[in-house]
C-alpha positions as CSV (number, residue, x, y, z in Angstrom):
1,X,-1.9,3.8,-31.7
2,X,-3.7,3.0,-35.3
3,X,-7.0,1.8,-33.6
4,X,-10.0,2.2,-35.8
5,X,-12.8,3.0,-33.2
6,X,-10.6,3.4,-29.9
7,X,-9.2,6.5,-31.4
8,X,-11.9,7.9,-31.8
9,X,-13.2,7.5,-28.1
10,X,-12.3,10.4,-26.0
11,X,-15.2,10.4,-23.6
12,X,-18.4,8.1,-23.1
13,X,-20.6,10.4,-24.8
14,X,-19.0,9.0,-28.2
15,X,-18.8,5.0,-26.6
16,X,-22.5,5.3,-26.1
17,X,-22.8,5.9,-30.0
18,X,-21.3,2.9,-31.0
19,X,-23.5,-0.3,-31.6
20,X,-23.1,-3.1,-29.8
21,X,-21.8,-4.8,-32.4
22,X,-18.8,-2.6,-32.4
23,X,-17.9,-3.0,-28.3
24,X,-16.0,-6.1,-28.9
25,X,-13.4,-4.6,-31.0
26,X,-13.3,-1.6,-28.7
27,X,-12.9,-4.2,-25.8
28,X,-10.0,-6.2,-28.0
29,X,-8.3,-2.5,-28.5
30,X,-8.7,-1.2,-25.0
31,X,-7.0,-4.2,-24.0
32,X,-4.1,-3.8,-26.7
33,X,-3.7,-0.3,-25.4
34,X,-3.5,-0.5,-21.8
35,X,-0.8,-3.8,-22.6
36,X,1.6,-1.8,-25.0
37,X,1.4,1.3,-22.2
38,X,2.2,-0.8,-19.2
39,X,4.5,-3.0,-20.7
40,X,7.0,0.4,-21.6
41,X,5.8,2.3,-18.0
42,X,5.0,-0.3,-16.2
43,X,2.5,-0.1,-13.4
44,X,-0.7,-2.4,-12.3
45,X,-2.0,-4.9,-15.3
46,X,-3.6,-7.8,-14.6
47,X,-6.9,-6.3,-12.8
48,X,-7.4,-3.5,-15.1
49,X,-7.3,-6.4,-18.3
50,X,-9.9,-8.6,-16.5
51,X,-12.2,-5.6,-16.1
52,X,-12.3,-4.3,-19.5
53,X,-15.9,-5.4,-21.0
54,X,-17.1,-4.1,-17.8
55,X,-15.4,-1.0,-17.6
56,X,-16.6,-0.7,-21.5
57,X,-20.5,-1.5,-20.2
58,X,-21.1,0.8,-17.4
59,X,-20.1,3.8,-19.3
60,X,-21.9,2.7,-22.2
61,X,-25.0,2.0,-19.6
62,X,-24.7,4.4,-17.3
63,X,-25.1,8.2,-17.7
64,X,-21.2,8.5,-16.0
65,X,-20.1,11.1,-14.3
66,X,-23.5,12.0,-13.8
67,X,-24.7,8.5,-12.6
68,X,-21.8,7.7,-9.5
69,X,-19.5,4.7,-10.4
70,X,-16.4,4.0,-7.9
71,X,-13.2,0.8,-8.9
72,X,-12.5,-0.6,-5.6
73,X,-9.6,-0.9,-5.3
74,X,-8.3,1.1,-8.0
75,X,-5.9,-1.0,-9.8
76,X,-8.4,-2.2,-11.8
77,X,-9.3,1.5,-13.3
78,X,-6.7,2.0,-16.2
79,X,-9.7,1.2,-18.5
80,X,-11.9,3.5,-17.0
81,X,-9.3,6.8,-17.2
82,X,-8.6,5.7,-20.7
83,X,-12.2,6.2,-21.5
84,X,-12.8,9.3,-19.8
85,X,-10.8,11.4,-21.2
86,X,-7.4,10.4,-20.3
87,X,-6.1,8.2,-23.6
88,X,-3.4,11.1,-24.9
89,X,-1.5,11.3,-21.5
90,X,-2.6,7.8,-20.1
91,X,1.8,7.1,-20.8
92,X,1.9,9.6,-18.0
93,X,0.3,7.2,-15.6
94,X,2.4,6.9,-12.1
95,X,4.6,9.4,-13.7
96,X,6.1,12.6,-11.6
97,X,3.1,15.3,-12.4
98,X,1.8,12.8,-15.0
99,X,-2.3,11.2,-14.0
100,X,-2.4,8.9,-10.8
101,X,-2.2,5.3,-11.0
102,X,-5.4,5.3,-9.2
103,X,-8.9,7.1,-9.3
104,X,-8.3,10.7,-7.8
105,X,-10.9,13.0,-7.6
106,X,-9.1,16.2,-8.5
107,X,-7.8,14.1,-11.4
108,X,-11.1,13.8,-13.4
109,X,-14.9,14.4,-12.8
110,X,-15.4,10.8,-13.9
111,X,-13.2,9.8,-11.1
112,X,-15.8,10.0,-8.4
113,X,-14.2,8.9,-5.3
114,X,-10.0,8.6,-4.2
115,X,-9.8,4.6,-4.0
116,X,-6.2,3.6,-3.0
117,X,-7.1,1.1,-0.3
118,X,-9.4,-1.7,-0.6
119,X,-12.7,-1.9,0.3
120,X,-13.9,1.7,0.8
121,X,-16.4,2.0,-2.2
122,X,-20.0,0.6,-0.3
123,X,-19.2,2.5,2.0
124,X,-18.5,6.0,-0.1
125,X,-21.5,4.9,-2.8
126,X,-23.5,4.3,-0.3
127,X,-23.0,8.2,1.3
128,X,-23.9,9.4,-2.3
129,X,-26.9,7.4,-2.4
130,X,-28.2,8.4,0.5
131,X,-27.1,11.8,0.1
132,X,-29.0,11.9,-3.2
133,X,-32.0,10.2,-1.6
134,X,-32.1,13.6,1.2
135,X,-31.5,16.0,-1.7
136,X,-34.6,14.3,-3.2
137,X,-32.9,12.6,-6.3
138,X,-34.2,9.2,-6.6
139,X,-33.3,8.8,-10.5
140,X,-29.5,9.1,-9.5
141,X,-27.7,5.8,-10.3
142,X,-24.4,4.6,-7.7
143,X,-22.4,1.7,-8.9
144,X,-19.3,0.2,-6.4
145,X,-17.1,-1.9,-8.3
146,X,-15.0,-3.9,-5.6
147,X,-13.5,-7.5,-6.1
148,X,-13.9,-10.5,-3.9
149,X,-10.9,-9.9,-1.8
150,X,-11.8,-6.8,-0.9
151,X,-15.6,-7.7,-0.5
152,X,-14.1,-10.2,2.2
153,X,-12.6,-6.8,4.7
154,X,-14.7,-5.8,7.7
155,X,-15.2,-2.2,6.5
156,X,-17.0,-4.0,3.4
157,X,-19.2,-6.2,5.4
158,X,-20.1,-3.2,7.4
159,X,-21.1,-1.2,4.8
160,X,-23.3,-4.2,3.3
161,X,-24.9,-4.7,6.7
162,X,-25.9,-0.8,6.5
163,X,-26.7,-0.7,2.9
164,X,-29.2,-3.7,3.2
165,X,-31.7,-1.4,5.8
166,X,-31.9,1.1,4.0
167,X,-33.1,1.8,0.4
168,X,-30.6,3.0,-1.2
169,X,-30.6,3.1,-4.7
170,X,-26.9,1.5,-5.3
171,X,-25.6,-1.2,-7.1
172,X,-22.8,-3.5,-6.0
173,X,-20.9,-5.3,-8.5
174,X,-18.6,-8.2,-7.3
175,X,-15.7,-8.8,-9.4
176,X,-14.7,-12.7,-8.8
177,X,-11.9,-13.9,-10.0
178,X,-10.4,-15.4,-6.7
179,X,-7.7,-13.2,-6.3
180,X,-6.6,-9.4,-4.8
181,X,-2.6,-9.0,-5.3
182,X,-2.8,-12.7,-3.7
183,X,-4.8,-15.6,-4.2
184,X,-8.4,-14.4,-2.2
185,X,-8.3,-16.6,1.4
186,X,-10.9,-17.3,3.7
187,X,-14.4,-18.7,4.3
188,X,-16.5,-16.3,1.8
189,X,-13.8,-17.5,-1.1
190,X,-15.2,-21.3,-0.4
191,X,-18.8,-19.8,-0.6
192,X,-18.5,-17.9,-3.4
193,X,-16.4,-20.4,-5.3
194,X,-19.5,-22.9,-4.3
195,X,-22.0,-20.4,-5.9
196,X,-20.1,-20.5,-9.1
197,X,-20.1,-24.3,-8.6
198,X,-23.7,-24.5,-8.3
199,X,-22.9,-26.3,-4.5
200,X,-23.6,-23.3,-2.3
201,X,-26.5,-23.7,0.3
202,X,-30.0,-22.3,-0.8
203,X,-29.8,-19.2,1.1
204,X,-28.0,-16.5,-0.6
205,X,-25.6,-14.3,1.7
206,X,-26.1,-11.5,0.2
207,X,-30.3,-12.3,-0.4
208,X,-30.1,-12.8,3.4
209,X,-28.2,-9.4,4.0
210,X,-31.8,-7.9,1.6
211,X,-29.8,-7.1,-1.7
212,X,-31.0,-8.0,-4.7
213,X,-28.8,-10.7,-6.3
214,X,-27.9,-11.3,-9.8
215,X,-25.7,-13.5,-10.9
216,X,-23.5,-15.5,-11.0
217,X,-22.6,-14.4,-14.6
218,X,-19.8,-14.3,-17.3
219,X,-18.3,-10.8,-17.2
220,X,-16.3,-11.3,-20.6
221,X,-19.9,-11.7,-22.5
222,X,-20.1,-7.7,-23.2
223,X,-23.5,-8.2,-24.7
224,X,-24.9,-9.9,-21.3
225,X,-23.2,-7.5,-19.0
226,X,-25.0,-4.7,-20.9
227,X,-28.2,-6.2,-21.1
228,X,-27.9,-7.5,-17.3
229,X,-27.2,-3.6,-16.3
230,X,-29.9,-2.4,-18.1
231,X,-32.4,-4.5,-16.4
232,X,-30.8,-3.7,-12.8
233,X,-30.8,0.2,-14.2
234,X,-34.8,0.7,-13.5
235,X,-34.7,-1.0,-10.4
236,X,-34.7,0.6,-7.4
237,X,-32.8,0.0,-3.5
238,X,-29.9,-2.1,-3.0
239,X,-28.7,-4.9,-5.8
240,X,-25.7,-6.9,-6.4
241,X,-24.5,-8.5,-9.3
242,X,-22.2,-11.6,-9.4
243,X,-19.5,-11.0,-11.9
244,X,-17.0,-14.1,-13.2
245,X,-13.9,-12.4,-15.0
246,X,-10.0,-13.7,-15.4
247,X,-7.5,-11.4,-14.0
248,X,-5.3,-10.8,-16.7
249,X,-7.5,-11.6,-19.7
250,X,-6.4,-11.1,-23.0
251,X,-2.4,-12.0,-21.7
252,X,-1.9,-15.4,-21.5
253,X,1.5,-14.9,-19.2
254,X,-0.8,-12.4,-16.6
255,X,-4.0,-15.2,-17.0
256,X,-1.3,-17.5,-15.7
257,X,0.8,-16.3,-13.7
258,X,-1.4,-13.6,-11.8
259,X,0.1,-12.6,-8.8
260,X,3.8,-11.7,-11.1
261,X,1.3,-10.3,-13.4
262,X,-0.4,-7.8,-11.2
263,X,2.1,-5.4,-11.5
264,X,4.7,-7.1,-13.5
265,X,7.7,-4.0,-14.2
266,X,8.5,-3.8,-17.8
267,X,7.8,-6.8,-20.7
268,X,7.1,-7.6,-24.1
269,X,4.1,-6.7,-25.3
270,X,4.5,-8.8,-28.4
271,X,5.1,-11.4,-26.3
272,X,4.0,-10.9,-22.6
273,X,7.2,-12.2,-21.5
274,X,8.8,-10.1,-18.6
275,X,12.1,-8.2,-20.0
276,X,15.4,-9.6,-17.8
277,X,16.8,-8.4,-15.1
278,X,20.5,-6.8,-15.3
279,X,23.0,-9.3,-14.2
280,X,24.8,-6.5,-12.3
281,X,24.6,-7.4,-8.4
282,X,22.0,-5.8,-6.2
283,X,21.6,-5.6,-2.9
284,X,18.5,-7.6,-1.4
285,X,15.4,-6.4,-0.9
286,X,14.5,-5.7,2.9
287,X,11.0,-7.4,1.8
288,X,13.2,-10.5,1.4
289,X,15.6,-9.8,4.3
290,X,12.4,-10.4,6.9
291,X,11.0,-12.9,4.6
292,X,14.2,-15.4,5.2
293,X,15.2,-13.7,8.3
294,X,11.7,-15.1,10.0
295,X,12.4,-18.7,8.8
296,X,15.6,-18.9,10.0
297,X,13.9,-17.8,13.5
298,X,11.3,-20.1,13.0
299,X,13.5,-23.2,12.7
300,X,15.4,-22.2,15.9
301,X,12.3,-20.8,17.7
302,X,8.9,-23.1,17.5
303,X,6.9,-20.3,19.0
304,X,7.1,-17.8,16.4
305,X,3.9,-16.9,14.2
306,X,3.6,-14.9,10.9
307,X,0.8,-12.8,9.9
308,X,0.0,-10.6,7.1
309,X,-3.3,-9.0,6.0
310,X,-3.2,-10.4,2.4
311,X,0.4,-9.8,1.8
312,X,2.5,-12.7,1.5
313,X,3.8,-12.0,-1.1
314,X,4.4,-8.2,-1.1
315,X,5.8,-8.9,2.6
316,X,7.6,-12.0,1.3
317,X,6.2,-13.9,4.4
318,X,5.3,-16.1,1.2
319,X,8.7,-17.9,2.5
320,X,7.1,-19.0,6.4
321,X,3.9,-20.0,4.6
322,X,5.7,-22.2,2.4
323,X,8.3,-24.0,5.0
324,X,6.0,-23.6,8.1
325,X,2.1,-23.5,6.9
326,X,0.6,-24.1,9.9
327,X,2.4,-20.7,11.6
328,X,2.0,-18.8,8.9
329,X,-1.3,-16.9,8.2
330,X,-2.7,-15.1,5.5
331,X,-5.7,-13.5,7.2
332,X,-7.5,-11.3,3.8
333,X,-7.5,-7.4,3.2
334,X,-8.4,-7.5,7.3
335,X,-5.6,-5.1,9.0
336,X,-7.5,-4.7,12.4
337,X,-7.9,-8.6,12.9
338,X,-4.4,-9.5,11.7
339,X,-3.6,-7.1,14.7
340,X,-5.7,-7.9,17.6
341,X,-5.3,-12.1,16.3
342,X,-1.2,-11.2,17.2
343,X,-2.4,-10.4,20.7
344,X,-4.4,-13.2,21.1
345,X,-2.1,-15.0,20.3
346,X,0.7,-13.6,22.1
347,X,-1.5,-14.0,25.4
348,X,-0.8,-17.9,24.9
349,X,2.7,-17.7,24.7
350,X,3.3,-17.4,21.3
351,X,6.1,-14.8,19.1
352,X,3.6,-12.8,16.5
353,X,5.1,-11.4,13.7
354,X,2.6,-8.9,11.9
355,X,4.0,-7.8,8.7
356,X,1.9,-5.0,7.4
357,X,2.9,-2.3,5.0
358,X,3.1,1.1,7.3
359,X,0.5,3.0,4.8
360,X,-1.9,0.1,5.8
361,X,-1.1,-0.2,9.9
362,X,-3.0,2.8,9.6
363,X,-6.0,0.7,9.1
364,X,-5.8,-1.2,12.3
365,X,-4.9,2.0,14.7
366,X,-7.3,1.3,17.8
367,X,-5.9,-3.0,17.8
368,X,-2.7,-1.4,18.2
369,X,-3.7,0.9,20.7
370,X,-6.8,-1.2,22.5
371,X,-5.5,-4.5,22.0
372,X,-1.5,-4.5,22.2
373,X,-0.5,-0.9,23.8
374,X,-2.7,-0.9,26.8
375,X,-2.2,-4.5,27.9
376,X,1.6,-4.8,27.0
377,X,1.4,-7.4,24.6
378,X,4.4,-8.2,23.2
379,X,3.7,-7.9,19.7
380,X,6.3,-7.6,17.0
381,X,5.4,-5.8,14.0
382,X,7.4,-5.3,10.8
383,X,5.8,-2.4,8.9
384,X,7.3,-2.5,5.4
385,X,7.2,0.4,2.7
386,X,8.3,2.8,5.5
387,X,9.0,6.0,4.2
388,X,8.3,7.4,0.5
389,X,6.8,4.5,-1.6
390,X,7.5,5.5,-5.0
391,X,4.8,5.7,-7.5
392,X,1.9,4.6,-5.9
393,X,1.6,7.6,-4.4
394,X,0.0,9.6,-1.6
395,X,-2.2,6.6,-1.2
396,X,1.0,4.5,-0.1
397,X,3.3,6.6,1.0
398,X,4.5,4.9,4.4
399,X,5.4,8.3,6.1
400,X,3.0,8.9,9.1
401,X,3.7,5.7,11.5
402,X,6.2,7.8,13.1
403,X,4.1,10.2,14.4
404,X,1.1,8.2,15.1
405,X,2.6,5.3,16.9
406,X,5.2,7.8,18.8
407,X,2.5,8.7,20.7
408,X,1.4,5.5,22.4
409,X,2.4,3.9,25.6
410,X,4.3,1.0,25.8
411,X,5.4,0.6,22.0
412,X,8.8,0.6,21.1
413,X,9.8,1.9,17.9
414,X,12.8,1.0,15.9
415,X,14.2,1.5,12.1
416,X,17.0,-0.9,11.1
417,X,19.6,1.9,9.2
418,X,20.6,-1.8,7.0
419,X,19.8,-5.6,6.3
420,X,21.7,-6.7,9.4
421,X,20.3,-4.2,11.6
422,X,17.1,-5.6,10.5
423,X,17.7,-9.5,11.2
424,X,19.3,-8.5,14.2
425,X,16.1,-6.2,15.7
426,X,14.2,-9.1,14.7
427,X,16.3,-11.7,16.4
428,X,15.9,-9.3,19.5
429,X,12.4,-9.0,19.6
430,X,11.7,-12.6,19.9
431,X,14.2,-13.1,22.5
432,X,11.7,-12.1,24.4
433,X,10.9,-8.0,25.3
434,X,8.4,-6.4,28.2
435,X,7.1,-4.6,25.5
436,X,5.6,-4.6,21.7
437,X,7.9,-3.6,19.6
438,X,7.8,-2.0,15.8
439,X,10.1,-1.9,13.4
440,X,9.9,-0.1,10.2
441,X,11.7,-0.4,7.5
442,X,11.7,1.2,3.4
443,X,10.3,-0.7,0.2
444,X,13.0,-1.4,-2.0
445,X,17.1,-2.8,-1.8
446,X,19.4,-2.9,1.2
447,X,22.8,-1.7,1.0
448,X,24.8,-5.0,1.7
449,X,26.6,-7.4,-0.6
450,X,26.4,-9.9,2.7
451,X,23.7,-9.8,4.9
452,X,23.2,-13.2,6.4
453,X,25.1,-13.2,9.1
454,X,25.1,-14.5,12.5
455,X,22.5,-12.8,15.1
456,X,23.8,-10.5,17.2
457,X,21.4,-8.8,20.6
458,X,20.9,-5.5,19.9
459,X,20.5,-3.3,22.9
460,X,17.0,-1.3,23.3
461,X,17.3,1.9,22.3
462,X,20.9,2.5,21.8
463,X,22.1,4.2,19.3
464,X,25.5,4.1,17.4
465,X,28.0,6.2,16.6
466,X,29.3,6.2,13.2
467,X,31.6,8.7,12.9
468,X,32.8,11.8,15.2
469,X,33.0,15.7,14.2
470,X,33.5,18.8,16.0
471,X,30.4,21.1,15.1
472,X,27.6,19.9,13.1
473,X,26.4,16.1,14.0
474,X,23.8,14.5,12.0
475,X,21.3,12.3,13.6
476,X,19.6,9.5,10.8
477,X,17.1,6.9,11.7
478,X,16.2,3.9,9.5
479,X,17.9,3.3,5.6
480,X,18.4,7.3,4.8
481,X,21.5,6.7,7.2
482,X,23.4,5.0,4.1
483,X,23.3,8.0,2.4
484,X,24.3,10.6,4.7
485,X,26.9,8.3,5.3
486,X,27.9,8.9,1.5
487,X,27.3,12.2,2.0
488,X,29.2,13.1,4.6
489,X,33.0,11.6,2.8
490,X,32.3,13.8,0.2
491,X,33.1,17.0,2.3
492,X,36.6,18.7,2.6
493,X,35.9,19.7,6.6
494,X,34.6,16.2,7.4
495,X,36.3,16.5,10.6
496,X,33.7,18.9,11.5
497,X,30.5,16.8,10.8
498,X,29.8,13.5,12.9
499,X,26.8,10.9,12.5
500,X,25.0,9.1,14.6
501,X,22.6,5.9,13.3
502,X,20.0,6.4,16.5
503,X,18.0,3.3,15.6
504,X,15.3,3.8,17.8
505,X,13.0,6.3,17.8
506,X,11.5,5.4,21.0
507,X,13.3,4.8,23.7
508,X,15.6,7.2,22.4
509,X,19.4,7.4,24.0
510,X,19.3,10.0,26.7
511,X,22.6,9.2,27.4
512,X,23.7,9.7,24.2
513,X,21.3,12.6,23.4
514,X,23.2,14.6,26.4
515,X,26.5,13.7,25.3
516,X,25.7,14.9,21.3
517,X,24.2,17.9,22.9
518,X,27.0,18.9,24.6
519,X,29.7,17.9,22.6
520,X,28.3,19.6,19.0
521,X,27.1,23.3,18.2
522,X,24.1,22.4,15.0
523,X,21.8,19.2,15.2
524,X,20.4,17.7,12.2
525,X,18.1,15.2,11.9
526,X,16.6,13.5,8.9
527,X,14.1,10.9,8.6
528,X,12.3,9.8,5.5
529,X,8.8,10.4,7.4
530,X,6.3,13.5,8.6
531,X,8.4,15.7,10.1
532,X,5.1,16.7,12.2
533,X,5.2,14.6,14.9
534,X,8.3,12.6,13.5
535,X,12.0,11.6,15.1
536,X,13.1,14.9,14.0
537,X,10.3,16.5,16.7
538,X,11.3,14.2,19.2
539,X,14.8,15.3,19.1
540,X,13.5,18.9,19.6
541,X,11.4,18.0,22.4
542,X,14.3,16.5,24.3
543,X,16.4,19.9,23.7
544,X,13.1,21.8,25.3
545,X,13.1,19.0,28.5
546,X,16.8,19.2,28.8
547,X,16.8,23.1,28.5
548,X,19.3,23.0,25.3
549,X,19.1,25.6,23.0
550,X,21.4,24.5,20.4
551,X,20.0,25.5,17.0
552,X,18.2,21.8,15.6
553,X,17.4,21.5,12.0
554,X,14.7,19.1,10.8
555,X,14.6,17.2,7.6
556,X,11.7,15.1,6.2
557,X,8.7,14.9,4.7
558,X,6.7,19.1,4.9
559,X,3.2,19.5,5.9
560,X,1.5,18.4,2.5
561,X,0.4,15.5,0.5
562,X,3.2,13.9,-1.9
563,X,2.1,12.9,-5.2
564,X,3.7,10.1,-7.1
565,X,7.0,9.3,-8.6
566,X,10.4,7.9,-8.5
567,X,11.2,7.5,-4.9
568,X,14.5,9.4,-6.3
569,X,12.5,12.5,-7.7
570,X,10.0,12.4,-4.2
571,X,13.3,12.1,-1.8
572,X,14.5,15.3,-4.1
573,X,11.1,17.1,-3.6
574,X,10.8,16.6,-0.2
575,X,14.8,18.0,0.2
576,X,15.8,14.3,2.2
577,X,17.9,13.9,-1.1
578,X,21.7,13.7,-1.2
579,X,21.5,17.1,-2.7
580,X,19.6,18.7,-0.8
581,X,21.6,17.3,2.5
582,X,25.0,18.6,1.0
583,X,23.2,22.0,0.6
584,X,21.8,22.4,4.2
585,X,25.5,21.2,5.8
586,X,27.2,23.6,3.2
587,X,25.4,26.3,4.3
588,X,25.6,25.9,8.5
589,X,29.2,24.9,7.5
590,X,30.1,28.4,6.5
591,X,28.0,30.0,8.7
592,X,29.7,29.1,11.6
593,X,33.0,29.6,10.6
């Protein structure tokens, strides 16, 4: 791009030459940039554009990477990578080997701390500060930029509580603008929004919690940011300051419509309007699948709940909330209580649906464990964005739930192989079980022209046979089924390869297990998961109880962290591809001919 003084900006050592007269320019191109990049990539918009003057006065402030500064969470960081350093390959962005859509410390110096979930950065500044304090550094600044949805999560309010005895030298800057992915929720919304007001109550929250407050104040006026920073610089022990930004600003469509415009795919950037869809028909999304699976339930079924931790719409439990308000919660960026508020409720009587994505169950481990496991509470959660996510990354990758929850008494464990398998696991569960139940399924589209059916009962841990062979069987659980299915008419000795969709991972189908084991001479599995502790190892650990010594080959997800890309290019890397199945069949195939 033809900017006069962004070009010119590869680091903040030349920002911090520039008068302040210049900055608004620099804050109109920065803004320009990251629009015209995201609009052809795509990727996160909205909370990077209401963070630009910011972004443009800490680095101009603040002696970075020297001085600590940490975006909680990190969507709102494409401004801050631009500036440090990262301008020439910021197209790269989400991008297979190309920079991280979030901050990542082996990325970039500048980049101080990994921030892919929410409300980590008090915390994590608050080490360094402390750290610094021991190593007898007390000129060493530590900024956490974290917005007010994320402020609102218990690991936040913790790290407040702590930071507030001590003294610390950090800074805490609240982004407002009343909204995460979501509209913000909750009772510290209605306070802060009363602050801005003017209506709060005299006492200060965060006065009464022994920060120093500042604020509230416009964070679009570049010139008061700066100035406001440069006071707060020189003082010393734990401060806050207030921020007011737009999500979106600068983009009328993502100032107005800021939940689309969060991460809107590809759009104009003339124009801001999105770019339409292709008219060719696609298969739902399983998002959408629970989303009007659980109304349908609902109507039929007065006792059913829904709960999400700040992901209606991402979960599309948007749907209950709007036909059914008063069973449908929206609880904040607040994993652990969305969890232990199912059991609660489920001790009354009531159907709890927790929808969570699986990358953030993992938030909430020791509810599941503590609160549902050990007393039997039949809880039903739906843990979306199972499996490789895509191009968020290592931060989201859904591919651990397996292994963690496998573990745990009690908890049944099932992955829907399509969209009916789905609605009909999720008609079973509230029939009524003895035990929780979880049941994970991919981001993305289902496979099915027609979906809504009528219910059927599916039978706990069952599997089904798709198709019979005489040598090699392959054993899928969840969506990757739907492609070894494809897979598997492509061969010329298809006689010789049968499939099983084994739909739970827990119970598995002894029954079934003994008669596979018997009847074939190579098991595969595949699961798009950790093979560590996955299906795959469960499958293994029946041959070793059993005493079969049938040779067992295990696909999914090695040993090692998976960076972002296409979900395509990550199944292909991690050898769960079409591809790479074909290969490993090919080559038993003739092997034991």
């Amino acid at each position: 791009m033809n900017s006069s003084i962004l070009q010119h900006i590869n680091s903040p050592k030349e920002l911090r030459k520039l008068s302040l007269e210049q900055l608004p320019t620099l804050a109109q191109e920065l803004r320009a940039f990251i629009i015209a990049i995201v609009a052809a990539k795509e990727g996160h918009l909205g909370a990077s554009l209401g963070v630009v003057e910011l972004t443009i006065a800490l680095h101009y402030v603040y002696n970075t990477p020297v001085d600590n500064l940490i975006w909680d969470v990190g969507h709102q960081a494409y401004g801050h990578k631009i500036l440090t350093g990262r301008k020439e390959i910021f197209e790269t962005n989400r991008q297979l080997n190309g920079i991280s859509g979030f901050p990542k410390r082996s990325e970039s110096e500048y980049d101080t701390f990994g921030t892919g979930h929410s409300s980590t950065s008090i915390s994590a500044i608050l080490g360094m500060a402390l750290a610094a304090k021991l190593n007898g550094d007390s000129e060493k600044n530590h900024i956490a930029v974290i917005g007010d949805a994320s402020i609102a999560s218990g690991m936040a309010f913790e790290a407040l509580n702590h930071a507030g005895a001590t003294a610390a030298n950090v800074l805490i800057i609240l982004n407002d603008n009343a909204i995460g992915i979501d509209p913000s929720v909750g009772a510290l919304k209605k306070y802060l929004t009363n602050v801005k007001k003017g209506t709060a109550k005299d006492e200060n929250i965060f006065e009464c919690l022994n920060f120093e407050y500042t604020g509230p104040i416009d964070g679009h006026d570049i010139e008061l940011v700066i100035k406001t920073l440069e006071k707060l610089k020189n003082k010393k022990g734990p401060k806050l300051l207030h921020l007011i930004t737009t999500k979106g600003k600068g983009l009328k469509q993502a100032e107005e419509n800021q939940v689309t415009y969060h991460a809107p795919g590809k759009f104009n950037k003339e124009t801001g309007d999105l770019l339409p869809k292709s008219e060719e028909f696609q298969p739902a999304k399983y998002q959408d699948v629970f989303g009007h699976t659980i109304v349908e339930l609902a109507k039929q079924n007065e006792k059913i709940i829904g709960i999400t931790p700040a992901m209606p719409t991402g979960s599309s439990l948007k749907f209950m909330m709007e036909e059914f308000p008063e069973r449908a919660f929206d609880v904040g960026i607040a994993e652990q209580h969305a969890v232990t508020l199912a059991a609660g409720m489920t001790t009354e009587g009531f159907i709890p649906f927790c929808t969570i994505y699986s990358t953030f169950i993992q938030r909430a481990y020791d509810q599941v464990i503590h609160d549902v496991a050990i007393q039997n509470l039949p809880v039903i959660f739906c843990l979306d964005r199972a499996g490789l996510v895509g191009q968020d990354g290592a931060t989201h990758h859904g591919l651990y739930d397996i292994a963690f929850l496998r573990c745990i008494p009690n908890l049944i464990i099932a992955a829907p192989m399509n969209e009916v398998e789905l609605r009909n696991m999720m008609y079973t569960a509230q029939l009524g079980l003895d035990h929780p139940i979880v049941i994970r399924y991919p981001r993305g589209r289902g496979v099915l022209k027609e979906w809504k059916l009528p219910f059927e009962k599916i039978e706990i841990g069952k599997a089904q046979k798709l198709k019979n062979g005489t040598k090699i069987v392959v054993l899928s659980i969840g969506h990757i089924g739907n492609m070894v299915t494809d897979v598997l008419k492509e061969f010329e000795e298809k006689e010789k390869i049968g499939h099983y969709n084994m739909r739970f991972i827990k119970p598995l189908d002894l029954t079934e297990l003994k008669r596979i084991f018997d009847a074939y001479e190579h098991i595969i599995t595949i699961e798009d998961a950790s093979k560590i502790g996955g299906f795959g190892s469960s499958i293994v650990a029946f041959a070793n109880e059993f005493s079969y010594h049938k040779p067992i080959t295990v696909l999914g997800v090695d040993d090692k962290i998976i960076e972002h890309g296409t979900t395509e290019e990550l199944h292909h890397i991690a050898e769960i591809d079409a591809a790479s199945l074909k290969l490993k069949i090919n080559t038993i195939l003739h092997a034991t001919k």
